[in-house]
C-alpha positions in Angstrom: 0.0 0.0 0.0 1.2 3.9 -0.5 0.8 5.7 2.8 -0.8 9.2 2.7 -2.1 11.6 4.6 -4.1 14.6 4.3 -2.1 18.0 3.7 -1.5 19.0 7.5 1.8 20.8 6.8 4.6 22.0 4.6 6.2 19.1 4.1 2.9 16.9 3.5 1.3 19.4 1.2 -0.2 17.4 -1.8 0.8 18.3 -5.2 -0.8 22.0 -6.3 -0.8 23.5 -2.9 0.5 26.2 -1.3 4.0 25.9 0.5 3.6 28.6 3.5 4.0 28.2 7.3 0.5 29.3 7.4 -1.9 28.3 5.3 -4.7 30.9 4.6 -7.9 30.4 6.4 -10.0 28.8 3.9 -7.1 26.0 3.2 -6.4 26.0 7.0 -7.1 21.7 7.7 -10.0 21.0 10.2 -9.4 18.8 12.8 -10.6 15.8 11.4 -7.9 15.8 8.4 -5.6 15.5 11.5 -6.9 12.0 12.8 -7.5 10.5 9.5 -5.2 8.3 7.0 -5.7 7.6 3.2 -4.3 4.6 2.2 -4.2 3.2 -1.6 -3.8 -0.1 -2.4 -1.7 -1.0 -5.8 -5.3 -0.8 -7.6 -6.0 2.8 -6.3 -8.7 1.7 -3.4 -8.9 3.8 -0.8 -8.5 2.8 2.7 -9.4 5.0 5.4 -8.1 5.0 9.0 -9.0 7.3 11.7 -9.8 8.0 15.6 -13.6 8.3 14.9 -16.6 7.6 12.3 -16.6 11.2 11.5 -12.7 11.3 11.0 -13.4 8.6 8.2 -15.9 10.0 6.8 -13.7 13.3 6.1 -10.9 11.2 4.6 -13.8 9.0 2.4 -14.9 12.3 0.8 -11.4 13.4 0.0 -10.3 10.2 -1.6 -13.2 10.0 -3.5 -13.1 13.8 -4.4 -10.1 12.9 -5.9 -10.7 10.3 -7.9 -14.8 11.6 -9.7 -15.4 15.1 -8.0 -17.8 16.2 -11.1 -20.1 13.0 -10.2 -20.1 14.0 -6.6 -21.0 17.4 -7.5 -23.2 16.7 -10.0 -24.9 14.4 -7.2 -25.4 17.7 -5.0 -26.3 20.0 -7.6 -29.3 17.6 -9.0 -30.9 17.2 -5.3 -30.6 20.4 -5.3 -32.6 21.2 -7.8 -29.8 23.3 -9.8 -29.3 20.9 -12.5 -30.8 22.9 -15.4 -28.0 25.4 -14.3 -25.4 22.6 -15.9 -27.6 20.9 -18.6 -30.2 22.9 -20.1 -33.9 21.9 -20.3 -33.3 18.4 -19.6 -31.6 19.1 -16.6 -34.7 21.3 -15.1 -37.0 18.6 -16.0 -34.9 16.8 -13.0 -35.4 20.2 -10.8 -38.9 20.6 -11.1 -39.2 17.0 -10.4 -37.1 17.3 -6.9 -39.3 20.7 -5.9 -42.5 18.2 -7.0 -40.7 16.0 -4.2 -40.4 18.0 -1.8 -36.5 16.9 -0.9 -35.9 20.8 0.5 -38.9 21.0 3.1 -38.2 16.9 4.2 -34.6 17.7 4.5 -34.5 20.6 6.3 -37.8 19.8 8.7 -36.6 16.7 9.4 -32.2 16.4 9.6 -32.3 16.9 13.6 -35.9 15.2 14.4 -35.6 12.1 12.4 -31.8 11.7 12.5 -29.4 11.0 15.5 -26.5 13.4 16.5 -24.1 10.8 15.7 -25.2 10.3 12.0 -25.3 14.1 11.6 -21.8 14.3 12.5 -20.8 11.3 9.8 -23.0 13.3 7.1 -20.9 16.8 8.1 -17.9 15.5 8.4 -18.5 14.1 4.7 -19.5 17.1 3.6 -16.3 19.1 5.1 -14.4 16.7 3.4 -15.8 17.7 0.4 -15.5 21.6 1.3 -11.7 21.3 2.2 -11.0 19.4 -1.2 -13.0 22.4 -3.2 -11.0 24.8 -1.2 -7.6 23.1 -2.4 -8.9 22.5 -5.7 -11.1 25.6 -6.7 -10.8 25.1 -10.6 -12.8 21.9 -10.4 -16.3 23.3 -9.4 -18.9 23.3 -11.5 -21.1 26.2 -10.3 -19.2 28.9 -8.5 -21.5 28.9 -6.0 -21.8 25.8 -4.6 -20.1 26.0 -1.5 -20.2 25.4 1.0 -21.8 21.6 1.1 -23.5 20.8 4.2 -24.4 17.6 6.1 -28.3 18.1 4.7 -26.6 17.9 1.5 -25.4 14.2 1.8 -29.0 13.1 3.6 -30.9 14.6 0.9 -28.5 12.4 -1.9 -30.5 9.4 -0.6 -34.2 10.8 0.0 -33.4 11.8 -3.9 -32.4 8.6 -5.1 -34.3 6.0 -3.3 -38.0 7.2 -5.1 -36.2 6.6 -8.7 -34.9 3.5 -7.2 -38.4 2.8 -6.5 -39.3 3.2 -10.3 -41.1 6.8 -10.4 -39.3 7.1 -14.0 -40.9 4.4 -15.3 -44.0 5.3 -13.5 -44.0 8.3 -14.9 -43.2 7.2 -18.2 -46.2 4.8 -18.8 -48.7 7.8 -17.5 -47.2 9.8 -20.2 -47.7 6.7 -23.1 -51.5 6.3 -21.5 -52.2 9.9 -21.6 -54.2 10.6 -24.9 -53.5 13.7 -27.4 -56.0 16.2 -28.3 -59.2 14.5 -29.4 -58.5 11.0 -28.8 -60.6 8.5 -26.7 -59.2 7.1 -23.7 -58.5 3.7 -23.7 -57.1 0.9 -21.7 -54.9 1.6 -18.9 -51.3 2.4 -17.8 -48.8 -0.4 -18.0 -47.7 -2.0 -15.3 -43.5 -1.2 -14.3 -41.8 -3.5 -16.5 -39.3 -6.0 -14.9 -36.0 -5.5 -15.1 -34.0 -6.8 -18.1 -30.0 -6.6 -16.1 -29.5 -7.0 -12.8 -27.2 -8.4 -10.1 -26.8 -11.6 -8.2 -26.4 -12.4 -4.7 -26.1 -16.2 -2.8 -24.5 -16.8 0.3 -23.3 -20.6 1.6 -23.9 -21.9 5.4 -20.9 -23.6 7.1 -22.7 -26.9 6.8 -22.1 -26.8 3.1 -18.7 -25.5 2.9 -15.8 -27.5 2.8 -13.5 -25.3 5.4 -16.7 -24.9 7.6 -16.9 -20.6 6.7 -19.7 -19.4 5.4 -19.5 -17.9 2.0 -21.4 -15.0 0.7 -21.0 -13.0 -2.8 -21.7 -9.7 -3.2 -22.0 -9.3 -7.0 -24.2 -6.1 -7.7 -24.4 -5.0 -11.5 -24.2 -1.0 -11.6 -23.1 1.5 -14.5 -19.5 2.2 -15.0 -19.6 5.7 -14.5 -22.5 8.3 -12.7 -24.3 8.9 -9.8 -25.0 4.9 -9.3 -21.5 3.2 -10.5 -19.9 1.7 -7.5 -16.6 3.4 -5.7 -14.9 0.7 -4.0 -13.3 1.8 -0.2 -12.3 0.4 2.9 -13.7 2.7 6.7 -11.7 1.7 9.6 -12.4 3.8 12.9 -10.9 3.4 16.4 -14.6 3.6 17.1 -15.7 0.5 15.7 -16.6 0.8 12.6 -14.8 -1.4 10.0 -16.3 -2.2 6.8 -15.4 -2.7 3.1 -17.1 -2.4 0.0 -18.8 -0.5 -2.7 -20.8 2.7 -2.0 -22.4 5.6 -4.5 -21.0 9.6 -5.1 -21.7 11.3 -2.2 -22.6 8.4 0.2 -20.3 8.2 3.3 -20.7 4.6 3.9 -20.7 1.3 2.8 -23.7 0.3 0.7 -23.1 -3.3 0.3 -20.2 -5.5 1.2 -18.7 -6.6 4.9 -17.2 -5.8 8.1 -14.8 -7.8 10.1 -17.5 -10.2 11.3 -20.7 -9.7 9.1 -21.8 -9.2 5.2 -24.5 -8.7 2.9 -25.3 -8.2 -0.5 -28.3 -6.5 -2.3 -30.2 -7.2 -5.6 -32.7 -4.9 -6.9 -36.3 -5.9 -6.1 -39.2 -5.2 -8.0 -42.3 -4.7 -4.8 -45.1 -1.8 -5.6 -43.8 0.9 -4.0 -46.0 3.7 -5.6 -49.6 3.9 -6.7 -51.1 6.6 -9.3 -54.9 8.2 -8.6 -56.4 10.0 -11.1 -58.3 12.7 -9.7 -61.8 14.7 -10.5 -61.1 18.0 -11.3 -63.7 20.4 -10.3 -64.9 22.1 -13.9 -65.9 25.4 -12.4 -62.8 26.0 -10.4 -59.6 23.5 -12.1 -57.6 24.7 -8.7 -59.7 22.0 -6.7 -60.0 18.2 -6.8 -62.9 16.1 -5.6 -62.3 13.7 -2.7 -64.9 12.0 -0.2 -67.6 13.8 -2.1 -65.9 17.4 -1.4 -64.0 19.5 -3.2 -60.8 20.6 -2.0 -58.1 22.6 -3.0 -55.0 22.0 -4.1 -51.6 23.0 -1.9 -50.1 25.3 -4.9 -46.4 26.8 -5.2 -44.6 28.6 -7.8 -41.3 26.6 -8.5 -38.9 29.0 -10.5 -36.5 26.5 -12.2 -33.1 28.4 -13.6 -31.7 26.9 -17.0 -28.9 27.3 -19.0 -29.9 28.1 -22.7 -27.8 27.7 -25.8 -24.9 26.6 -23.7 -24.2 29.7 -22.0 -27.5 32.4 -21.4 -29.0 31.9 -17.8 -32.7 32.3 -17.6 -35.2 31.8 -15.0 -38.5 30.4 -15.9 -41.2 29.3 -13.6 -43.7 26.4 -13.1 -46.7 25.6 -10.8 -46.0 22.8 -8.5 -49.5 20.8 -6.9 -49.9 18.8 -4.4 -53.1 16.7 -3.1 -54.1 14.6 -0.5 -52.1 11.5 -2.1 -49.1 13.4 -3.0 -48.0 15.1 -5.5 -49.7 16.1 -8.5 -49.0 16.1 -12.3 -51.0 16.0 -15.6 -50.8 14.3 -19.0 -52.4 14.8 -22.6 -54.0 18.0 -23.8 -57.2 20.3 -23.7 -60.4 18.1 -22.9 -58.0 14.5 -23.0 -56.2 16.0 -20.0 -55.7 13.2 -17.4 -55.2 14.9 -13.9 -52.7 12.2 -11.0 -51.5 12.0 -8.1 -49.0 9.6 -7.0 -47.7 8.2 -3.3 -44.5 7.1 -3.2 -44.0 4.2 -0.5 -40.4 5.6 2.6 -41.5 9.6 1.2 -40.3 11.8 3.7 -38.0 8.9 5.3 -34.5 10.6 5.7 -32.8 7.7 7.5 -32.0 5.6 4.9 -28.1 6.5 5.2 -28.3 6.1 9.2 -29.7 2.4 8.5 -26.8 1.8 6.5 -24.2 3.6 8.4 -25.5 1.3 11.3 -25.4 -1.9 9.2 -21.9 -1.5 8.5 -21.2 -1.0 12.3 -22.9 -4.1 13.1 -21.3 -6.5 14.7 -23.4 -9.8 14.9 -27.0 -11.1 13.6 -28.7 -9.3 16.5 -27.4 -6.0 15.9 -27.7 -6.0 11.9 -31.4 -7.0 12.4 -32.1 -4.2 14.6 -30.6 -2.0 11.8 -32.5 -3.5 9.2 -36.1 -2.8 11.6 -35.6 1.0 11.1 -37.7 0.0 7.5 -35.6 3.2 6.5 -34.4 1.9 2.8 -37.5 1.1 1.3 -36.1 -1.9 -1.3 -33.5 -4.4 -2.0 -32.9 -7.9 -1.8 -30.7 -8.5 1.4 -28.6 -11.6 1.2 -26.9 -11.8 4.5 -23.6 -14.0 6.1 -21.5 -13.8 9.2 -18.6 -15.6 10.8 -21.3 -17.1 13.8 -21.9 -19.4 11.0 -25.4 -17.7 10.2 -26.8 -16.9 6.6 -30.2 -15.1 5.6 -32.5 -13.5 3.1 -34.7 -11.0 3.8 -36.9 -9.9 1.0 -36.7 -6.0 2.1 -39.4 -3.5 1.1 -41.1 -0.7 2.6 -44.8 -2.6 1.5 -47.8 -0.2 1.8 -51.1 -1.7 3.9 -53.6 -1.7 1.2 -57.1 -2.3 1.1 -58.2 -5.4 -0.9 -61.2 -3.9 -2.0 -59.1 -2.0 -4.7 -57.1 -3.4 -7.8 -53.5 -2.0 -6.5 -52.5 -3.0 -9.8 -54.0 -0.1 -12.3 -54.5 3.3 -11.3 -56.4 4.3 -8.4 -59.9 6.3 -7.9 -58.6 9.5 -6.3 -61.8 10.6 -5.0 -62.0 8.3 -1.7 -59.3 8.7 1.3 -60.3 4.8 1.5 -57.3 4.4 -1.2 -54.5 6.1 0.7 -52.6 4.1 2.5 -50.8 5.3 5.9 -48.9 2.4 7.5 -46.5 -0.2 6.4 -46.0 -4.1 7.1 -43.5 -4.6 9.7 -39.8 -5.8 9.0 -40.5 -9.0 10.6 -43.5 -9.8 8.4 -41.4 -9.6 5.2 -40.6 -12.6 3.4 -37.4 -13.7 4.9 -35.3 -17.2 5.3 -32.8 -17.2 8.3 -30.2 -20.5 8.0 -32.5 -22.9 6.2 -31.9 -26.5 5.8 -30.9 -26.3 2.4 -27.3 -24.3 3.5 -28.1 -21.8 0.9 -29.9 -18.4 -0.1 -29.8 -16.6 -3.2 -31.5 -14.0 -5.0 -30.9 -12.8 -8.8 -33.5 -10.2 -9.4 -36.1 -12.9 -9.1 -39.0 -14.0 -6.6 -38.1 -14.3 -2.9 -40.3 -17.0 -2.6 -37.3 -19.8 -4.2 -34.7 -18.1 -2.1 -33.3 -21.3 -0.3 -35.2 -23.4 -3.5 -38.2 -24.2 -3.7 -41.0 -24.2 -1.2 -38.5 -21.9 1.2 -41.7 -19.2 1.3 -45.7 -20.1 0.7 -46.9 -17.3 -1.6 -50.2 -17.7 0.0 -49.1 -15.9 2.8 -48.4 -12.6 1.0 -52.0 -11.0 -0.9 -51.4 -9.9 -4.1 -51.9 -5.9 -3.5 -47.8 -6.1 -1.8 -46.9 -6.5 -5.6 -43.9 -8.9 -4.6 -42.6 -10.7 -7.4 -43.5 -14.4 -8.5 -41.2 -14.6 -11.4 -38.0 -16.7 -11.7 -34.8 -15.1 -13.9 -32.7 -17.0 -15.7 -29.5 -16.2 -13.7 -31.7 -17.2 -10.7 -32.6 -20.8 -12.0 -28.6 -21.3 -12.9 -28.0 -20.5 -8.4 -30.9 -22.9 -7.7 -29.1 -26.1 -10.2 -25.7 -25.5 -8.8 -26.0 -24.6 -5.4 -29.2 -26.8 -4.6 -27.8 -30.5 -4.9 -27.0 -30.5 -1.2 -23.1 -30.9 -2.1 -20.3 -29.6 -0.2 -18.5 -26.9 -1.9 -14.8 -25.7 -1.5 -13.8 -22.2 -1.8 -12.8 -22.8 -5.4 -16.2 -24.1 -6.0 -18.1 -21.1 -5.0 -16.0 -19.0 -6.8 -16.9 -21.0 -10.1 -20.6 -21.0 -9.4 -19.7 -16.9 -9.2 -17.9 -17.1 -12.4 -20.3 -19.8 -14.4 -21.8 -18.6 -17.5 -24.2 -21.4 -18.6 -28.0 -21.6 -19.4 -29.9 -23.9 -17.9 -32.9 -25.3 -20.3 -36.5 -26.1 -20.0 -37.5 -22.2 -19.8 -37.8 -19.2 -22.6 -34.9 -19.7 -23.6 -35.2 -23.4 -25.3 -38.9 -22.2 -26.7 -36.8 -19.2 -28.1 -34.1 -20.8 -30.3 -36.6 -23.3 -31.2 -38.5 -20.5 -32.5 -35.1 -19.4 -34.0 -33.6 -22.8 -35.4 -37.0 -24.0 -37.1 -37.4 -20.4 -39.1 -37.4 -20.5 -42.9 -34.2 -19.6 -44.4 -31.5 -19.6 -46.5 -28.3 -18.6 -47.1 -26.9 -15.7 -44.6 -30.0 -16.6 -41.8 -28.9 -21.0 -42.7 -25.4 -19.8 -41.9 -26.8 -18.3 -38.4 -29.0 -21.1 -37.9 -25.9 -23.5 -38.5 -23.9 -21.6 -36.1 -26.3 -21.2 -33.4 -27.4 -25.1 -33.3 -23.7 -24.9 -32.1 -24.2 -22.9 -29.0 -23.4 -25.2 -26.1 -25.2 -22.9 -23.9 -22.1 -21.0 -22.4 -21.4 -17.4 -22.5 -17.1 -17.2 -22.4 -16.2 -14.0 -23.7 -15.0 -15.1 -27.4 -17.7 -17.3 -28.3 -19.2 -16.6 -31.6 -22.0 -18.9 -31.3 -23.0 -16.6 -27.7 -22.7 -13.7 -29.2 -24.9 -14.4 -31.9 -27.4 -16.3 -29.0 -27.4 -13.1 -27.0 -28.2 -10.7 -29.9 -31.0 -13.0 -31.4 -32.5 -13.4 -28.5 -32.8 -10.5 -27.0 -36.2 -9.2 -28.3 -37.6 -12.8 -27.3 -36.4 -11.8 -23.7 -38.0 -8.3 -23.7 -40.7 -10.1 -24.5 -40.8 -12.5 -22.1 -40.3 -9.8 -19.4 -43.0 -8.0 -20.7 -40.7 -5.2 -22.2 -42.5 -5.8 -26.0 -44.2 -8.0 -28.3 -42.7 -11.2 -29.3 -40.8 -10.8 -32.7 -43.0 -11.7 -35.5 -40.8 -12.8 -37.9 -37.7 -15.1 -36.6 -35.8 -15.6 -39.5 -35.1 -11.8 -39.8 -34.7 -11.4 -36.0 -32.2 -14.4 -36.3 -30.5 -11.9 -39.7 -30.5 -9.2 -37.7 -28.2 -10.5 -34.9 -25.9 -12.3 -37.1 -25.4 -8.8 -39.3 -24.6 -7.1 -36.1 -21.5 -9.6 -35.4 -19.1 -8.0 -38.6 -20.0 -4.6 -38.2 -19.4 -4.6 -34.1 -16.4 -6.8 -33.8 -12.9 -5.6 -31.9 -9.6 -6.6 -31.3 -9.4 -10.4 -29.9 -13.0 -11.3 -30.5 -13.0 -13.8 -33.6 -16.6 -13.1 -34.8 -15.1 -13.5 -38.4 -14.0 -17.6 -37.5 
């Protein structure tokens, strides 16, 4: 490892700073630069020593400062709502949309009620981190007002992300397909949030079933390379206690997912209905009021003034109306007499202690003490696989899942004229579908139903009603854990590894159907040739096989179908064309496409 430290004096002064026995005021090191050590490994990875959690989280928002400050910025300025300052129209879209929110008024009514002193001072000590780095390195901020960053900043990172997490884009989104134009008839009804095409994995191995009597647990997420949700990889060592590796997002000043000295857990993305859409009566003598329990009632209005940078450089402020209703907030879609009025609810929405849960699930330190995190119901989603060194593996299918009547279908949109439709309370964490050390010596999730999470029959279905929208479907990545972890064998370490690594199909699912559908096509020359090649495909994905490449792209739209993404391809035979004219044209440098 290199050994660093913060700039404290002369002779420690990084690269770029001042030499002088006094450093001015605003480059003058705050106390917690003093206890804290960066030290990068020969890959760059930061690890972060210091007396207290605070004194970590100073040194975390350095390191990280100085390897992606724009994305941390960019983080601050889009909760914010100042994004439209950096990227135009598109970027005030995102602006209006935090004001419609409300991340301000949560934030700042609720940092010192809902939050304890000792996260606050993590969250500031992040955010000074992040001041004293600006102040050394003034060139690289993108709005000269910025500073300074505060410790509401960082909290309202997470109440920004987690409702987009949630799916309020794709929400959104389908509203805006439904929503007629001027003149048309209304018909059918929103689509339902698709499921997701990638994902992540996540499986974890009791001692029972491992060879040198650990328990095993992988922690393999799939995010973007770069932005506001691509992994940054650290290590958080305090003389406090806290001690926990792994990956964590741009402005987070903790460990997302990954392990401490005695503990670990991974997440997957889950797919629970977290937000319902009303469609409200609008009053037609007065379009400022909306009917509900056979009253009218007016909406909570504001102006939100949204500033924009047009044609790359002219600042101009425009304005919008923001509305809010009983359910939530309010937005509208289609034009003159086709306009649809909603409101939508959006399931943790004024819950600022998602970061706290996490801070205290890296400072775990057995079962007991993770699962008391975990009850704060403070991150409303994610698949938890869990592991520690007592010997003790979990799953706990975490959700923050509304209490809904039955008398309403939860799935479609809802009547917004009766309270009897907005929900107020939540299932508890201990009613959630969960698996703790199950016979089987395994639990896995892959983006798919909780209900197979130690194989099947780990959960009865029954028990959940349909209205907590968790889902029944089984990936494809999923049924590959299930096949190799759920013979019962002992594994080594170099087993579990491989069942990380494997890259095989398993049949009798979509995918056989598919290249059935594929194989038996009408066709000649160019689409033979594919067909020819793809009988080939021995079900394996290694990085230089022709006959997976050409699997992959064929069958692509057959997945999206299956998933509910889009119609099944019509005509085979020209899907199957399709992909194999793809493989020439997007070939590089060690990948034989071409034999």
């Amino acid at each position: 490892m290199t050994k660093r430290r913060l700039p404290l004096l002369p002779l420690l002064l990084l690269p770029g700073t001042l030499a002088c026995a006094t450093p001015p005021p605003a480059l003058t090191p705050p106390a917690e630069a003093r206890r804290v050590r960066i030290l990068r490994d020969r890959y760059g990875i930061p690890h972060l020593f210091g007396e207290r959690d605070a004194d970590v989280a100073f040194g975390l928002a350095w390191a990280h400062a100085e390897d992606d400050f724009p994305t941390i910025q960019r983080t601050i300025v889009m909760e914010r709502g100042r994004l439209g300052e950096l990227e135009g129209p598109d970027g005030a879209r995102s602006d209006y949309l935090v004001a419609l929110l409300r991340i301000h008024e949560q934030v700042e009514s609720g940092y010192e009620t809902q939050l304890s002193a000792e996260f606050r001072a993590v969250a500031e000590a992040y955010a000074a981190g992040l001041n004293f780095y600006a102040a050394r390195h003034p060139q690289e901020l993108l709005l000269p007002d910025l500073l300074p960053f505060r410790g509401q900043d960082i909290v309202a990172g997470f109440a920004h992300k987690m409702p987009f997490f949630e799916g309020l884009l794709d929400v959104l989104s389908s509203l805006s397909k439904y929503a007629p134009a001027k003149g048309q008839a209304r018909a059918g009804a929103p689509e339902q949030r698709p499921p997701i095409l990638l994902g992540s994995n996540a499986f974890a191995l009791a001692r029972t079933r491992a060879s040198d009597g650990r328990t095993h647990l992988a922690v393999n997420s799939h995010q973007p390379w770069d932005g506001p949700v691509a992994w940054y990889e650290a290590q958080l060592h305090s003389d406090e206690g806290w001690d926990a590796s792994g990956g964590l997002f741009p402005g987070s000043p903790m460990v997302l997912h990954g392990h401490n000295a005695r503990l670990g857990w991974a997440h997957t993305v889950n797919r629970p209905d977290l937000i319902d859409v009303y469609r409200l009566e609008i009053d037609p003598e007065n379009p400022g009021r909306y009917r509900l329990d056979g009253t009218w009632r007016e909406f909570e209005r504001r102006d939100v003034p949204l500033r924009v940078k047009l044609l790359g450089f002219l600042p101009w402020t425009i304005t919008r109306e923001a509305r809010w209703a009983a359910q939530g907030p309010v937005l509208e879609f289609g034009e003159g007499d086709a306009k649809t009025v909603y409101a939508f609810r959006i399931a943790g929405a004024g819950d600022l202690r998602a970061g706290e849960q996490w801070w205290r699930m890296n400072r775990a330190q057995d079962r007991a003490q993770w699962l008391d995190a975990m009850r704060m119901n403070a991150i409303p989603m994610f698949n938890t696989a869990y592991a520690d060194a007592d010997g003790h593996i979990g799953y706990v299918y975490n959700a923050l899942l509304p209490v809904r009547d039955p008398a309403f279908d939860w799935a479609g949109v809802l009547p917004g004229d009766t309270s009897k439709a907005i929900w107020t309370s939540y299932l508890p964490f201990d009613a959630l579908p969960r698996v703790e050390d199950p016979p089987r010596g395994f639990v896995q999730n892959a983006n798919s139903t909780p209900f197979t999470a130690s194989g099947p029959g780990a959960l009865d279905p029954g028990t959940f009603p349909p209205s907590l929208g968790i889902e029944t479907r089984e990936t494809e990545r999923s049924r590959r854990l299930l096949a190799l972890l759920g013979d019962g064998s002992q594994l080594s370490p170099e087993a579990f590894e491989r069942v990380k690594w494997d890259q095989r199909y398993d049949g009798g699912s979509w995918v056989d159907d598919s290249l059935a559908k594929l194989l038996a096509a009408p066709g000649q020359g160019d689409v033979a040739e594919a067909q020819a090649l793809l009988s080939r495909w021995d079900r394996t994905l290694p990085a230089d096989s022709r006959e997976g490449a050409l699997a992959i792209l064929a069958l692509t739209p057959f997945e999206k179908a299956h998933y509910g993404h889009a119609p099944e391809p019509a005509d085979a035979a020209g899907t199957l064309a399709g992909a194999a004219s793809t493989l020439p044209t997007n070939s590089w440098p060690g990948m034989p496409w071409n034999g």
